[in-house]
C-alpha positions as CSV (number, residue, x, y, z in Angstrom):
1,X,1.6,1.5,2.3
2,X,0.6,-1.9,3.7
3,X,0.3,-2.4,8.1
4,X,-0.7,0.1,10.5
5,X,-0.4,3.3,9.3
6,X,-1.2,6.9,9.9
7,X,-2.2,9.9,7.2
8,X,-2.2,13.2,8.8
9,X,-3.9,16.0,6.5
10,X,-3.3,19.5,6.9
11,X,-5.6,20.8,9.0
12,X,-4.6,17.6,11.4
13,X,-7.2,15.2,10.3
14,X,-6.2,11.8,11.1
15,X,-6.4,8.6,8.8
16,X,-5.8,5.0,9.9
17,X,-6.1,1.8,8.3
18,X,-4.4,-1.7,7.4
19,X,-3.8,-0.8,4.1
20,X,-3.6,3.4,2.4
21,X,-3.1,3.8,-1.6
22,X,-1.9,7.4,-2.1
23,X,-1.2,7.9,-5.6
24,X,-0.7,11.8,-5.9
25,X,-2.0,14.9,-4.8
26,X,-4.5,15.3,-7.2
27,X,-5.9,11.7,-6.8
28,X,-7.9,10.1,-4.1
29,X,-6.9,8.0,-0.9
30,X,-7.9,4.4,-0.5
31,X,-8.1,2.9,2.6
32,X,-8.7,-0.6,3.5
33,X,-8.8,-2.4,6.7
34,X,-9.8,-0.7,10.0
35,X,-10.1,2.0,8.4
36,X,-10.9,5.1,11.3
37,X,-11.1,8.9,10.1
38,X,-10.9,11.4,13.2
39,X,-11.6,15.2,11.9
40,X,-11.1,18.5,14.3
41,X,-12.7,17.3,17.3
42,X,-16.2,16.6,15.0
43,X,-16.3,13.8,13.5
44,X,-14.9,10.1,14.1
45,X,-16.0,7.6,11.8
46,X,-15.0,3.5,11.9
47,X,-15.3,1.3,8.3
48,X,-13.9,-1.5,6.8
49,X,-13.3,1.0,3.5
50,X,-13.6,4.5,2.5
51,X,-12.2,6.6,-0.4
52,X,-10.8,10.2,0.6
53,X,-10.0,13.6,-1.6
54,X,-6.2,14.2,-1.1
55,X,-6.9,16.2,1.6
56,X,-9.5,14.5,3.5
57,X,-12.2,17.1,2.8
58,X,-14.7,14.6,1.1
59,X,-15.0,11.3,1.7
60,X,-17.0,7.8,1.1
61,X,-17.0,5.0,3.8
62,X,-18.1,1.8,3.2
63,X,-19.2,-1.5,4.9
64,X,-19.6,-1.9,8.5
65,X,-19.4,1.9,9.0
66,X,-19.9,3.3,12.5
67,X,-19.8,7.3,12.4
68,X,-19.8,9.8,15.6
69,X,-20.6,13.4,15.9
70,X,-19.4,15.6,18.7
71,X,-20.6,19.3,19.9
72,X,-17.8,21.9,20.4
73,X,-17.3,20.8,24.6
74,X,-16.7,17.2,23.8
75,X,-14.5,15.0,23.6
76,X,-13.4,12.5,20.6
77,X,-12.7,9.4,21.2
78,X,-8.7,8.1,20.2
79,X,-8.0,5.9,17.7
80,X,-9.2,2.3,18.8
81,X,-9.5,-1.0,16.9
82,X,-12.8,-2.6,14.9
């Protein structure tokens, strides 16, 4: 999928980037371009690239990465550009 676009995992994970290459369930995600990973109020993480499982358990970001952390009472930040 080339442009802005949106994966949504199951436990509502959100992945964004320019560019996603799903090839299957049993094979990982590539995302390139603005690539932003927001997971269950934790974790929000900015890169140019990263490679994700199929369900965006376990994942690799590289170049230019920015990662956040939150405690339980915060809030994450919304999806915003590099």
């Amino acid at each position: 999928m080339d442009g802005d676009n949106l994966f949504v995992g199951k436990d509502g994970s959100q992945l964004y980037a320019d560019l996603l290459v799903w090839q299957g369930q049993d094979k990982d995600i590539l995302a390139k371009g603005n690539v932003q990973f927001i997971q269950d109020n934790k974790i929000t993480t900015k890169s140019k690239e990263a490679v994700f499982n199929s369900d965006l358990t376990v994942f690799k970001i590289i170049g230019n990465a920015k990662t956040e952390l939150y405690a339980d009472k915060e809030t994450k930040k919304k999806y915003t550009s590099l």
